[in-house]
Backbone as a printed PyTorch tensor [residue, N CA C, xyz], in Angstrom:
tensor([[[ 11.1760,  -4.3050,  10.8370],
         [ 10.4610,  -4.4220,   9.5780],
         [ 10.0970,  -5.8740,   9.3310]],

        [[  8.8820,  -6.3770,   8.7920],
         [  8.6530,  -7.3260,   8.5820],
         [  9.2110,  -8.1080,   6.9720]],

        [[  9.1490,  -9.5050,   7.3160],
         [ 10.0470, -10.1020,   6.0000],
         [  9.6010,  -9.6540,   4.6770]],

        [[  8.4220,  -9.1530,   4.5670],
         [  7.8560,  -8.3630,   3.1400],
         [  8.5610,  -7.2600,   2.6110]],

        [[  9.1380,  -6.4800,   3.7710],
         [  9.9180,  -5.4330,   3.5270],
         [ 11.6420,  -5.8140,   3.2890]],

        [[ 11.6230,  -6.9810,   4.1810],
         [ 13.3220,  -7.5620,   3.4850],
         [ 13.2770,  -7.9390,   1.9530]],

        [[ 12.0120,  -8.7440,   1.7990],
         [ 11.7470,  -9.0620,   0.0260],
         [ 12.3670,  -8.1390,  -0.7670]],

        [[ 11.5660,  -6.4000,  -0.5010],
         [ 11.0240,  -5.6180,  -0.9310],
         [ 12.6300,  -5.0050,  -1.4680]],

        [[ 13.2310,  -4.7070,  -0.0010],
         [ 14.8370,  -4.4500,  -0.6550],
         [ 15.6110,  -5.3890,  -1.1160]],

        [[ 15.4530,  -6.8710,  -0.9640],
         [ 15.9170,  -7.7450,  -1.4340],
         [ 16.1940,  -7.1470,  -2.9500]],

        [[ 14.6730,  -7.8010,  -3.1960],
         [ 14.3570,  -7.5070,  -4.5870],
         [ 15.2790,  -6.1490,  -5.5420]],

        [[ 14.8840,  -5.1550,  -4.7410],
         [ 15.2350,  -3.7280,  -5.5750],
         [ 16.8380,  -3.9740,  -5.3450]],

        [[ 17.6870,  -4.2110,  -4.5540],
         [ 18.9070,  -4.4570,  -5.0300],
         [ 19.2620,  -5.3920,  -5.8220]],

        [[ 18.5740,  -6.4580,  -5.9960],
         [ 19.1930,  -7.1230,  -7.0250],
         [ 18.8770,  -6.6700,  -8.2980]],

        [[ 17.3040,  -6.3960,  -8.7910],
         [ 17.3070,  -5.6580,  -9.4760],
         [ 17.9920,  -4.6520, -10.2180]],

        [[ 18.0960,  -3.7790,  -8.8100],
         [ 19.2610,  -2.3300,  -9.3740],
         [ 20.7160,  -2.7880,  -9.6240]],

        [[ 21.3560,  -4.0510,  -9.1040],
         [ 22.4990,  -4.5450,  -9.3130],
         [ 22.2220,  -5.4110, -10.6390]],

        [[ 21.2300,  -5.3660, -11.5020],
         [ 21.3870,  -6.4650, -13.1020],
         [ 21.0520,  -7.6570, -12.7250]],

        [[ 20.9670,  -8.2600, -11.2050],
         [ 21.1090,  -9.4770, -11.2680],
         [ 19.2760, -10.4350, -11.4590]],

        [[ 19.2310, -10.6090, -12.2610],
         [ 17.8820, -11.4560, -12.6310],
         [ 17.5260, -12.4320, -11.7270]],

        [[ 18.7280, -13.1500, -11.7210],
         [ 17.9820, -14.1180, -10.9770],
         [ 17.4760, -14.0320,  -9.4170]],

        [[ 18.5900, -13.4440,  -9.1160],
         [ 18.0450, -12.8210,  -7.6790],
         [ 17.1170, -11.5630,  -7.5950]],

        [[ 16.6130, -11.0660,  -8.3930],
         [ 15.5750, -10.5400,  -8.3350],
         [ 13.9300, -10.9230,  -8.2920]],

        [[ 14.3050, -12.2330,  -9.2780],
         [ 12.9870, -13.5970,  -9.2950],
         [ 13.0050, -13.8820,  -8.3200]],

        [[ 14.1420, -14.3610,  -7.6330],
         [ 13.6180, -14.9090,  -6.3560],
         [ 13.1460, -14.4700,  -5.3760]],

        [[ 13.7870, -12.9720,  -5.0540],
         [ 13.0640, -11.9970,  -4.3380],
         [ 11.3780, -11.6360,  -4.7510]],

        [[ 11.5600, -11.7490,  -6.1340],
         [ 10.3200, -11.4430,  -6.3310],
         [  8.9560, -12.4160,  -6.0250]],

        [[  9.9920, -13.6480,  -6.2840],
         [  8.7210, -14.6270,  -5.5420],
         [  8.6210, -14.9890,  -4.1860]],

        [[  9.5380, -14.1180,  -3.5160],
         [  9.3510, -14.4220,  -1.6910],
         [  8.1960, -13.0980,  -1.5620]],

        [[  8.8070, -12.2670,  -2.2330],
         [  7.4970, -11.1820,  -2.1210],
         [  6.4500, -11.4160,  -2.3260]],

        [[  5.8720, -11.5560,  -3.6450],
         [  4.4600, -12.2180,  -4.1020],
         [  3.6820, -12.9060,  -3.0600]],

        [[  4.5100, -13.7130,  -2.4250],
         [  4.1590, -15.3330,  -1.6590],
         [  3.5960, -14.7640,  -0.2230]],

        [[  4.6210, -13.6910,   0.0620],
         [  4.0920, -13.0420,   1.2290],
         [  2.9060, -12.2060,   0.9570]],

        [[  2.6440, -11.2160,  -0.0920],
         [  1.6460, -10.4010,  -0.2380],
         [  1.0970, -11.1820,  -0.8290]],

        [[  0.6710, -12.1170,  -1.4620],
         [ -0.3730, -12.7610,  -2.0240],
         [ -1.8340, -12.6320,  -1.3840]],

        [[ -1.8500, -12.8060,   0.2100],
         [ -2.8790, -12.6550,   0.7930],
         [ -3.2800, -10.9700,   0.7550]],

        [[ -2.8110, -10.0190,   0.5660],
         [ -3.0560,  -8.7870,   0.7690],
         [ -3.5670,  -8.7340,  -0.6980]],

        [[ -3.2290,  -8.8180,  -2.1020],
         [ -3.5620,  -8.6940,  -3.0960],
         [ -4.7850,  -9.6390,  -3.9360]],

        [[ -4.7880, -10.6740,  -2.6780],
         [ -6.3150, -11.4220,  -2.8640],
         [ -7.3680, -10.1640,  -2.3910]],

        [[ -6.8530, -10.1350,  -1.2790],
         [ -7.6840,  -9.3400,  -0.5380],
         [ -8.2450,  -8.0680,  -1.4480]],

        [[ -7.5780,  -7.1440,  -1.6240],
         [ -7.5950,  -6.2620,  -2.5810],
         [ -8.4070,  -6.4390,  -3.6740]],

        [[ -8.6250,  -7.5140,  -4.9430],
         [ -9.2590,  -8.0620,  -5.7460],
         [-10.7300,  -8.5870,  -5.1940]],

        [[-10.7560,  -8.8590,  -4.0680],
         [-12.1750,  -9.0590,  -3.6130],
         [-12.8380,  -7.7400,  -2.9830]],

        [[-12.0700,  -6.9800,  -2.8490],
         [-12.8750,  -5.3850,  -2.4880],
         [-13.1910,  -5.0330,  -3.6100]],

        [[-12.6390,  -5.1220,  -4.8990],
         [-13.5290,  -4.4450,  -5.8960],
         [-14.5310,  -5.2780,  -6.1720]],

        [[-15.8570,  -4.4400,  -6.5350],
         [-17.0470,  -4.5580,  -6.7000],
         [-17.5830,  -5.0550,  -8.1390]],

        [[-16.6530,  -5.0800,  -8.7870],
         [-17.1600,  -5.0720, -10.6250],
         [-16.7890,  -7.1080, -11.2660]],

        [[-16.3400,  -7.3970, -10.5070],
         [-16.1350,  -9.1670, -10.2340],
         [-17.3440,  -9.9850,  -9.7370]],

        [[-17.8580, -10.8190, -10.7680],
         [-18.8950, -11.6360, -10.5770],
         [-18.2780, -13.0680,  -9.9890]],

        [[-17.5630, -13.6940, -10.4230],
         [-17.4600, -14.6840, -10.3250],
         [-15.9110, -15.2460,  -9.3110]],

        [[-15.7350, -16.4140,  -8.8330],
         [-14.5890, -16.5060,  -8.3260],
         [-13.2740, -16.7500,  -9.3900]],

        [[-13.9380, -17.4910, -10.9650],
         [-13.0820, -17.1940, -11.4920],
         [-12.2780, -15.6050, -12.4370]],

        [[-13.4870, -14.8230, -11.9850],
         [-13.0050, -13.6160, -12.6030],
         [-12.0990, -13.1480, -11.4900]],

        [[-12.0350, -13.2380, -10.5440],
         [-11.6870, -12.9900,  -9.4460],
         [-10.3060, -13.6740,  -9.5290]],

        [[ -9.9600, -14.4930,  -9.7360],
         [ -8.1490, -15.6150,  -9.9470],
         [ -7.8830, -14.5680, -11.1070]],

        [[ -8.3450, -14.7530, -12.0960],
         [ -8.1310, -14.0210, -13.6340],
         [ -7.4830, -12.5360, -13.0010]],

        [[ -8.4180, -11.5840, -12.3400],
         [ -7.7990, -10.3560, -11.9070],
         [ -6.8420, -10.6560, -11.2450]],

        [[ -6.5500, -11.5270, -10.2510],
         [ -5.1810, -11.6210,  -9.6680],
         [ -4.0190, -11.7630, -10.0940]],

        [[ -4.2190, -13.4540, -10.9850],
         [ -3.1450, -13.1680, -12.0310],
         [ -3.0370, -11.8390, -12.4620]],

        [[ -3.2750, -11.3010, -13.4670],
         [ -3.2710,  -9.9930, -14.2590],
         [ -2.9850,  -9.3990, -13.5910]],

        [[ -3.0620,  -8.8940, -11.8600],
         [ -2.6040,  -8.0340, -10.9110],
         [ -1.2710,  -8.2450, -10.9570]],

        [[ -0.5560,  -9.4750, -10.6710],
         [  0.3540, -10.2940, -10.4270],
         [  1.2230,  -9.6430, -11.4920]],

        [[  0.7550,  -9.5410, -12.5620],
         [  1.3800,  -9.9710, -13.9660],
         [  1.9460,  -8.2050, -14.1380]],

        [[  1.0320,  -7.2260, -13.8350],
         [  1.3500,  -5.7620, -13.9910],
         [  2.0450,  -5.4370, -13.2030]],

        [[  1.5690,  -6.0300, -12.0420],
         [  2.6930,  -5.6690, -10.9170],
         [  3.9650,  -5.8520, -11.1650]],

        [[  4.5060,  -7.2180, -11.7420],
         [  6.2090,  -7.5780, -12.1740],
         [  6.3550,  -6.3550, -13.1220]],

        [[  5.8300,  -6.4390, -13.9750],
         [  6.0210,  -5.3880, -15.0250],
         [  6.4500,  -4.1000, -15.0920]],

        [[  5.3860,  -3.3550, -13.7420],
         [  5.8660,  -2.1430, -12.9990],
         [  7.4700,  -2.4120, -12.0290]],

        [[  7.7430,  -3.4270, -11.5440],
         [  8.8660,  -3.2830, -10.9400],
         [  9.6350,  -3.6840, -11.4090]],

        [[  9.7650,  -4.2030, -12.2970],
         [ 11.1230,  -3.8920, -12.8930],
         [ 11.1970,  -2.9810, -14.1160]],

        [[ 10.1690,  -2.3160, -14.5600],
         [ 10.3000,  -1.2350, -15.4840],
         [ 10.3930,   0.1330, -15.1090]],

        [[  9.7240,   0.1280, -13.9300],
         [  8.9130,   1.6950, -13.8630],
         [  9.2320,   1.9020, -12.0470]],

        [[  8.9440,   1.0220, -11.4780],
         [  9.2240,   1.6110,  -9.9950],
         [  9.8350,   1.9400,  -9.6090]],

        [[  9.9920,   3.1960,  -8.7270],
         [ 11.2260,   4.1150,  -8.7550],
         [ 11.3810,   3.8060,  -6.7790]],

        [[ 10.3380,   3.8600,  -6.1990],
         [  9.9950,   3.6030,  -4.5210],
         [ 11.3050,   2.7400,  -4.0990]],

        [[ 10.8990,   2.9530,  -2.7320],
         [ 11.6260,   2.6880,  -2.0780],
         [ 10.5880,   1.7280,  -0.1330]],

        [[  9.8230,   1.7110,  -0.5300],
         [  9.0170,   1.8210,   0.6900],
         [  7.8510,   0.7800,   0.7770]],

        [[  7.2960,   0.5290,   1.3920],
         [  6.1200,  -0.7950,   1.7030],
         [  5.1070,  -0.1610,   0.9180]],

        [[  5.2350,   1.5970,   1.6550],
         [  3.6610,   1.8480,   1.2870],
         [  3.4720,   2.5860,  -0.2420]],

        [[  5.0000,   2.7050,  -0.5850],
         [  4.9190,   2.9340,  -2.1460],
         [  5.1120,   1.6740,  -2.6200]],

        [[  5.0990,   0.5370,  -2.4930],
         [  4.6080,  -0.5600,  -3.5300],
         [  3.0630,  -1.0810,  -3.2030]],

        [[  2.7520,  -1.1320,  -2.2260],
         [  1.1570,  -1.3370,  -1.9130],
         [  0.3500,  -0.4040,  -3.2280]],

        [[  0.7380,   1.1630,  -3.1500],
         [  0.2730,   1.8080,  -3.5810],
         [ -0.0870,   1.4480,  -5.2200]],

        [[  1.0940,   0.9190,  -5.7390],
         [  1.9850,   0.6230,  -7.0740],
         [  0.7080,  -0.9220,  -7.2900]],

        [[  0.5390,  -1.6980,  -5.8700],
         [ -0.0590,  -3.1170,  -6.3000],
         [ -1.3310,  -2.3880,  -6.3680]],

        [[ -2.2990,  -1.5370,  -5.5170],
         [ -3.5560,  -1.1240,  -5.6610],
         [ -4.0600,  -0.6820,  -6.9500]],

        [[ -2.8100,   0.0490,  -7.4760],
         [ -2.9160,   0.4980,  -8.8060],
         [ -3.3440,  -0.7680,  -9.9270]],

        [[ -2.8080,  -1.6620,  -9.9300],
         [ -2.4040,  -3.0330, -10.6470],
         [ -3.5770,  -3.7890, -10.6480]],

        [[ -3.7670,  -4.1350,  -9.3940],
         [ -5.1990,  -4.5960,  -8.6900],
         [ -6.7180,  -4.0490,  -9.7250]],

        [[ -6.5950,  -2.7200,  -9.4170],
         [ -7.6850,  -1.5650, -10.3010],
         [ -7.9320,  -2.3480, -11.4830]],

        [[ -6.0900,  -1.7320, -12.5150],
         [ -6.4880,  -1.9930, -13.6270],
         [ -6.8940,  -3.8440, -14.1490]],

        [[ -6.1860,  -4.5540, -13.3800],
         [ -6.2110,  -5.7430, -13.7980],
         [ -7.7320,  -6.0890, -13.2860]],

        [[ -8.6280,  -5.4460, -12.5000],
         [-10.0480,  -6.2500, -12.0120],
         [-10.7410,  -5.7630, -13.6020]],

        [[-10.3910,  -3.9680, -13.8750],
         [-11.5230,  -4.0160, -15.0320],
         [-11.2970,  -4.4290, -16.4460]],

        [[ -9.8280,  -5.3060, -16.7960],
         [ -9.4750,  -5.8770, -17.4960],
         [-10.4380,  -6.8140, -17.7740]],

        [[-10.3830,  -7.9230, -16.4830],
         [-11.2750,  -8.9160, -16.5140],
         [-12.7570,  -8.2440, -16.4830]],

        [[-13.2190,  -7.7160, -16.3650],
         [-14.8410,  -7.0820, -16.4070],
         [-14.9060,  -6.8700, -17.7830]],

        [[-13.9550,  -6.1810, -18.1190],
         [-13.9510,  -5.9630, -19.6830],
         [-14.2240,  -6.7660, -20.9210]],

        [[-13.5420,  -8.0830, -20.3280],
         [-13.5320,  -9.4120, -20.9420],
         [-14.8000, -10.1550, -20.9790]],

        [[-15.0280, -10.2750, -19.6950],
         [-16.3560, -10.6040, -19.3150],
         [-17.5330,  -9.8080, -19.8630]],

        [[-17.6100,  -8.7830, -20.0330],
         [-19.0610,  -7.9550, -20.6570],
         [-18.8090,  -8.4310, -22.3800]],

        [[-17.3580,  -8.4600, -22.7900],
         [-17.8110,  -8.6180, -24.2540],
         [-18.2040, -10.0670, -24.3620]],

        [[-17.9980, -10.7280, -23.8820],
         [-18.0980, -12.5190, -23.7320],
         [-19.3830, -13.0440, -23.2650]],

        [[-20.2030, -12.1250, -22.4030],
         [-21.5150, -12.2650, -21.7740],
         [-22.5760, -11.2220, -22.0000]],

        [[-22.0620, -10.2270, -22.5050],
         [-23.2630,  -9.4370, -23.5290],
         [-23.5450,  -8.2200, -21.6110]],

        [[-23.2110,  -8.7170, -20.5270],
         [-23.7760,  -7.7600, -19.7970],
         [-23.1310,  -6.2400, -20.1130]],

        [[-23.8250,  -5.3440, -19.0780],
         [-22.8690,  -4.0410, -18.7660],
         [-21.7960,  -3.7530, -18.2380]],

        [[-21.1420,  -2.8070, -19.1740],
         [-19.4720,  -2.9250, -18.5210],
         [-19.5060,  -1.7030, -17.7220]],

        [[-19.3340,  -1.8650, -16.4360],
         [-18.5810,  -0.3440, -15.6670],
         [-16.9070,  -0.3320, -16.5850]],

        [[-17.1700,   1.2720, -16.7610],
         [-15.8970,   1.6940, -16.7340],
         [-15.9140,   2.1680, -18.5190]],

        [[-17.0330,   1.5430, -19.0820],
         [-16.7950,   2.2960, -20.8180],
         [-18.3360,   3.4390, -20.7180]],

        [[-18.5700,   3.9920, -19.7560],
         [-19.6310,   4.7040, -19.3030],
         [-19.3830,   6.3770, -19.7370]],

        [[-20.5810,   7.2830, -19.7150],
         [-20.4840,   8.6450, -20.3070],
         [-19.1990,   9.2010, -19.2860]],

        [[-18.5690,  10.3580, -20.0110],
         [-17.3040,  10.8900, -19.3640],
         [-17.6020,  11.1000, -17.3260]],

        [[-18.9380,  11.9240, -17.5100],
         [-19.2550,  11.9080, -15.5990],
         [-18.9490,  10.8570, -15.1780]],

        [[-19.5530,   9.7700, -15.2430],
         [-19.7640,   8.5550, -14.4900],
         [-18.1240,   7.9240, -14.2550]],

        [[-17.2750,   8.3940, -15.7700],
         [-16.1090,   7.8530, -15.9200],
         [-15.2210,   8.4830, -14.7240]],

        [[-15.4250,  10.0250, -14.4120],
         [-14.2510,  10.6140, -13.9660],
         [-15.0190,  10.4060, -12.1770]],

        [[-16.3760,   9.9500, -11.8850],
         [-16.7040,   9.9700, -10.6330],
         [-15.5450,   8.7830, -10.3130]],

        [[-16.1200,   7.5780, -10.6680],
         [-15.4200,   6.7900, -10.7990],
         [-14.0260,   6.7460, -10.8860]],

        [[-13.4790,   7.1810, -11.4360],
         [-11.3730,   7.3470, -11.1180],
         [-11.4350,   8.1990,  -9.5240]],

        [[-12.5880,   9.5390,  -9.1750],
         [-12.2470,  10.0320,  -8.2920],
         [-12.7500,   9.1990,  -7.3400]],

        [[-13.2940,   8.1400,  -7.1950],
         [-13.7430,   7.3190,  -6.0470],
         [-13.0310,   6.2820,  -5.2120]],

        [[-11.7870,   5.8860,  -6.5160],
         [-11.0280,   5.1110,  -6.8290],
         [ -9.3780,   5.5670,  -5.8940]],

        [[ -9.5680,   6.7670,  -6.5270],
         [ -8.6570,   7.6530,  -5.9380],
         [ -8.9620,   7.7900,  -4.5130]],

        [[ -9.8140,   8.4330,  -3.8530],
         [-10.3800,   8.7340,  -2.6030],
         [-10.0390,   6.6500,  -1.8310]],

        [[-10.3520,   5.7490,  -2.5780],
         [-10.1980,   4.8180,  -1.8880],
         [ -8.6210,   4.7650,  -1.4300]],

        [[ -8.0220,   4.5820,  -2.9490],
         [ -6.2940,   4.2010,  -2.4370],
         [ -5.8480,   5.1070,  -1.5190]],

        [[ -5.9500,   6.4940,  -1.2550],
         [ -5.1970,   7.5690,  -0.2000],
         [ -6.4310,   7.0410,   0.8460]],

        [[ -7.4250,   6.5040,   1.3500],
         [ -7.9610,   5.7840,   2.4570],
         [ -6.9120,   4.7840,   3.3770]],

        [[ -7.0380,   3.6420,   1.9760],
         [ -6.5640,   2.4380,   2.4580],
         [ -4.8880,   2.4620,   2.6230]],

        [[ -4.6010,   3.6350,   1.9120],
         [ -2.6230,   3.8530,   1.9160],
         [ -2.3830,   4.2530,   3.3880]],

        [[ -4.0160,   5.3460,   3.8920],
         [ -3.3960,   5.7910,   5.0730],
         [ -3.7870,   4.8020,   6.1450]],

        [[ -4.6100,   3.8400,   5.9720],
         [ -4.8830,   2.3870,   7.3600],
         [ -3.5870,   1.6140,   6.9120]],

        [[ -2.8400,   1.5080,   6.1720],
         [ -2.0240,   0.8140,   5.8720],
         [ -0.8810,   1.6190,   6.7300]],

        [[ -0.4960,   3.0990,   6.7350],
         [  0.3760,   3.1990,   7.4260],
         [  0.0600,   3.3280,   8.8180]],

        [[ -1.2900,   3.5780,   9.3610],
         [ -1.6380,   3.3680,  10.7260],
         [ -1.1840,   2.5720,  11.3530]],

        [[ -1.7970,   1.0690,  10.7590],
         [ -1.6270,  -0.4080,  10.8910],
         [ -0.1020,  -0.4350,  11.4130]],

        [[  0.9080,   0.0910,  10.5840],
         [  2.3810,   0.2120,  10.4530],
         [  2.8290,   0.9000,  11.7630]],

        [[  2.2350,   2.0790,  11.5690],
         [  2.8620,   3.0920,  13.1830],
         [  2.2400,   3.0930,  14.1780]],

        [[  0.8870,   1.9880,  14.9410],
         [  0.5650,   2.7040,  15.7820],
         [  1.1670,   1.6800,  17.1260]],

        [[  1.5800,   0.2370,  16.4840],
         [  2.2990,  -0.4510,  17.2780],
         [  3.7780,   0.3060,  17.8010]],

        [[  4.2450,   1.0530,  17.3870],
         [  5.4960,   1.5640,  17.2080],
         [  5.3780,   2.9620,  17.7090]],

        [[  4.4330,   3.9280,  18.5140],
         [  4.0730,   4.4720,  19.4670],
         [  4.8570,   4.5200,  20.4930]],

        [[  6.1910,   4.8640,  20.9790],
         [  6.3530,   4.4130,  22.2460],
         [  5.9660,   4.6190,  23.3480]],

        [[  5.1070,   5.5090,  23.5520],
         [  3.9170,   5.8640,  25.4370],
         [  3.0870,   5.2860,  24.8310]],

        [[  2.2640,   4.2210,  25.3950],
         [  1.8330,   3.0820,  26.0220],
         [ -0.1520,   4.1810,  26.2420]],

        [[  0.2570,   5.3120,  26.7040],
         [ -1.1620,   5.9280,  27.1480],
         [ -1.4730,   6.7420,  25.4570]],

        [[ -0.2480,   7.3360,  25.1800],
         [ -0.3630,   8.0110,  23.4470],
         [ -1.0430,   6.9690,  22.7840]],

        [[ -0.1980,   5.5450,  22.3280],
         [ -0.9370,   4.5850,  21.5700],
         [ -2.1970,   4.5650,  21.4300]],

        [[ -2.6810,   4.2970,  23.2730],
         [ -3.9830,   4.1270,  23.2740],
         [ -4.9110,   5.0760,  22.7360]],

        [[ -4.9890,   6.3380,  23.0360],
         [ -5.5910,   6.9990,  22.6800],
         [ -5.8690,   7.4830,  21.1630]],

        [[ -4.6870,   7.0310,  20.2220],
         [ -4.2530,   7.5360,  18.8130],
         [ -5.5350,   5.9030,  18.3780]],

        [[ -5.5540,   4.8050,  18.8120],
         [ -6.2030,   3.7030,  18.5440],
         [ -7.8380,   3.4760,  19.0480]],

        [[ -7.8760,   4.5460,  19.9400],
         [ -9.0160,   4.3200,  20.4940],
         [ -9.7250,   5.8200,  19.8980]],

        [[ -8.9420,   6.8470,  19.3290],
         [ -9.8470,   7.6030,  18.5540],
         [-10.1030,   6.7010,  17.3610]],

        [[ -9.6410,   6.2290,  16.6160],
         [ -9.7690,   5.5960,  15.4810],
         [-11.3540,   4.5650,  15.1130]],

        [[-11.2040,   4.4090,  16.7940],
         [-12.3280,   3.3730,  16.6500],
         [-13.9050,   3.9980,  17.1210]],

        [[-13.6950,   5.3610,  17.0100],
         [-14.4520,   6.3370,  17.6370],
         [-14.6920,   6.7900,  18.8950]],

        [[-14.1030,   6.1800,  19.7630],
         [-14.3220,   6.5960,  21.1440],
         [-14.5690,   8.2210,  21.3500]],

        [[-15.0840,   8.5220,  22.3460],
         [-15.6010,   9.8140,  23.2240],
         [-14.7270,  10.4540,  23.7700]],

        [[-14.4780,  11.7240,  24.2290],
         [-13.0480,  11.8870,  25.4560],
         [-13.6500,  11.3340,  26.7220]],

        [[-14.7300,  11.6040,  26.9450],
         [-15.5800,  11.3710,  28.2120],
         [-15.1550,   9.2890,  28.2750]],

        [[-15.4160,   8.7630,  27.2700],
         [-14.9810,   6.7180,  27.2400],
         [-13.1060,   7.1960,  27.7750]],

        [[-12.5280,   7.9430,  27.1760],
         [-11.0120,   8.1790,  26.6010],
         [-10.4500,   8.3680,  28.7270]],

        [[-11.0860,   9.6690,  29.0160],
         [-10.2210,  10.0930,  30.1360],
         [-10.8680,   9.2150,  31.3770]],

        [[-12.2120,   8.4640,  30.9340],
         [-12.5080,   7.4780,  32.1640],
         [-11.2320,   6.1060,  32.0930]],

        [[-11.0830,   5.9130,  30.7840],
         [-10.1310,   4.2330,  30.5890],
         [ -8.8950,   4.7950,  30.7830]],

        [[ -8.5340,   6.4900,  30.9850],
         [ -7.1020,   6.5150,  31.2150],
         [ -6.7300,   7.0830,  33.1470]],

        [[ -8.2040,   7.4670,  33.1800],
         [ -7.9670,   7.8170,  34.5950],
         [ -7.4790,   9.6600,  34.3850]],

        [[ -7.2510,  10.1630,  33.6030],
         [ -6.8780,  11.8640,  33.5020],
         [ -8.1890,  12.6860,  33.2280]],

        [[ -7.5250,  13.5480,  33.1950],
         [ -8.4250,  15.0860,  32.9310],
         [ -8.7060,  15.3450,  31.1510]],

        [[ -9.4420,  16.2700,  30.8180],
         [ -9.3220,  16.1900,  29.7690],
         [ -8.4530,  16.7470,  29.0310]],

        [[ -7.9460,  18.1610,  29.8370],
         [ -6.3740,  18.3200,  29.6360],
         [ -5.4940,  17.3240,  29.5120]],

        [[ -4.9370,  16.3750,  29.9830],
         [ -4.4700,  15.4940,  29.6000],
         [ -4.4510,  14.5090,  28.6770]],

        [[ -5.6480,  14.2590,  28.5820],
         [ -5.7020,  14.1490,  27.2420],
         [ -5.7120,  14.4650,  25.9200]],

        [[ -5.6490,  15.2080,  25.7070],
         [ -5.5390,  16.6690,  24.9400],
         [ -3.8770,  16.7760,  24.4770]],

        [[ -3.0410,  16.3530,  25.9240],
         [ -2.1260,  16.8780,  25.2180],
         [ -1.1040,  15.1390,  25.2360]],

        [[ -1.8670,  14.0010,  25.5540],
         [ -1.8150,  12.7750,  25.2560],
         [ -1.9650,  12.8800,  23.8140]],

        [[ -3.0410,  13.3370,  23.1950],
         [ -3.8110,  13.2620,  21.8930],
         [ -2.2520,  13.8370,  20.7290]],

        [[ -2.3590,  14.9570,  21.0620],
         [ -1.1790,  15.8860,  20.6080],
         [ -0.1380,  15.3860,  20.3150]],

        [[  0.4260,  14.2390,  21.3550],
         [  2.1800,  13.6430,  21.7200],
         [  1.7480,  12.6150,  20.5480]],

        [[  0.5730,  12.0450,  20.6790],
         [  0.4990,  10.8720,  19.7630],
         [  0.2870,  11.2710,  18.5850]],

        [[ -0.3270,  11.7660,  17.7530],
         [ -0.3920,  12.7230,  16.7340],
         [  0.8260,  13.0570,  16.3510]],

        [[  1.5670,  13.8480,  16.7190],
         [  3.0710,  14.2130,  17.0190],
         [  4.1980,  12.9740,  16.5270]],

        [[  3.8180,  11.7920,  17.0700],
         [  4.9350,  10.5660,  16.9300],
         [  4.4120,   9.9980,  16.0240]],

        [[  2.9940,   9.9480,  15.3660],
         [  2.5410,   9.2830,  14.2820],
         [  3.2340,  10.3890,  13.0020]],

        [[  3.5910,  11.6500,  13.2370],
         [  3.9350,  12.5390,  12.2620],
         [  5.6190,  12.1650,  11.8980]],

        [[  6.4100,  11.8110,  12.7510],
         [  8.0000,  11.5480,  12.6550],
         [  7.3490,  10.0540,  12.1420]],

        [[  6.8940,   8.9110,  12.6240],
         [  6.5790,   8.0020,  11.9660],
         [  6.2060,   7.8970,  10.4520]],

        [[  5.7340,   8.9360,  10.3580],
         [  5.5380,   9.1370,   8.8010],
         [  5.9190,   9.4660,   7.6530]],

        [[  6.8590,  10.1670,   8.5670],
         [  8.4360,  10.6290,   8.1030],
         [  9.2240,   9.2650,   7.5070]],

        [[  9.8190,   8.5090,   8.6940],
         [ 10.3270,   7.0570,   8.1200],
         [  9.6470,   6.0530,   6.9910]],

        [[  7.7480,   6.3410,   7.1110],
         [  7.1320,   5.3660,   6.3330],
         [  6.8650,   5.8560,   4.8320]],

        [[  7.8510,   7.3640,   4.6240],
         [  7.7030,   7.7210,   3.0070],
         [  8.8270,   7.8090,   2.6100]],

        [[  9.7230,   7.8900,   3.2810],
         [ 11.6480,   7.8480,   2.8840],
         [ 11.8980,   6.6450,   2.4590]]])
């Protein structure tokens, strides 16, 4: 597991043990490490004009995020706090949009007729179960152990052909097939560990 995930239990035991201060501190080895992932995140949404609206949502990401973990997060897992920051991310970008339309007179996404409102949450939605599931890809496909499974679980991803697939592996397409299957298969027990 990488040191984000030592943070991660760091954090929640001290937490769950009362202890404050060691929970700050965990909490700021965490931050420090995901900081780049939750920039990142804030620049995929689309409703941010400026670079300073863009810091503004982060903070505010930053700021909901503490809030949720030590009030409300119940997880245990990388990809249930990602999930927990995407959430945070959301609300804290149209915070700042919000701010910004009453301050600059433009149009606000997000105070729109009920359709537009609920396309919008479902688009939102459809993104986070996207990016939750490249996030656990990212996570399991190094961790593959056949070497020919990997490949193939990585090289569908990137669209390959069976015809590209059984020339770069040298097999049949039976074999691949049931290459495809084994890997599929170990990404499923993998997935197992990446929601417990």
């Amino acid at each position: 597991m990488g040191s984000d995930d030592q943070h991660l239990r760091r954090f929640l035991a001290c937490r769950d043990a009362g202890d404050e201060a060691g929970a700050r501190a965990a909490w700021g080895d965490l931050l420090t490490a995901e900081w780049p992932r939750l920039r990142a995140m804030v620049a995929a949404e689309d409703v941010l004009f400026s670079a300073a609206e863009r810091d503004d949502a982060l903070q505010g990401a930053a700021l909901r995020l503490w809030r949720d973990m030590i009030g409300k997060f119940q997880g245990t897992t990388k990809g249930e706090w990602v999930n927990v920051a995407r959430r945070c991310v959301w609300y804290a970008c149209r915070d700042v949009q919000r701010d910004a339309a009453r301050r600059g007179g433009r149009e606000e996404i997000g105070l729109e007729d009920d359709d537009v409102a609920a396309w919008r949450h479902e688009k939102f939605a459809r993104e986070q179960e996207r990016a939750a599931a490249t996030d656990f890809v990212e996570w399991a496909l190094p961790q593959i152990p056949d070497p020919r499974q990997r490949h193939v679980v990585a090289r569908d991803r990137e669209g390959a052909t069976a015809d590209q697939l059984t020339a770069e592996l040298g097999v049949t397409r039976a074999n691949l097939y049931k290459l495809r299957q084994r890997g599929h298969e170990a990404l499923a027990k993998l997935k197992e560990q990446w929601d417990a």
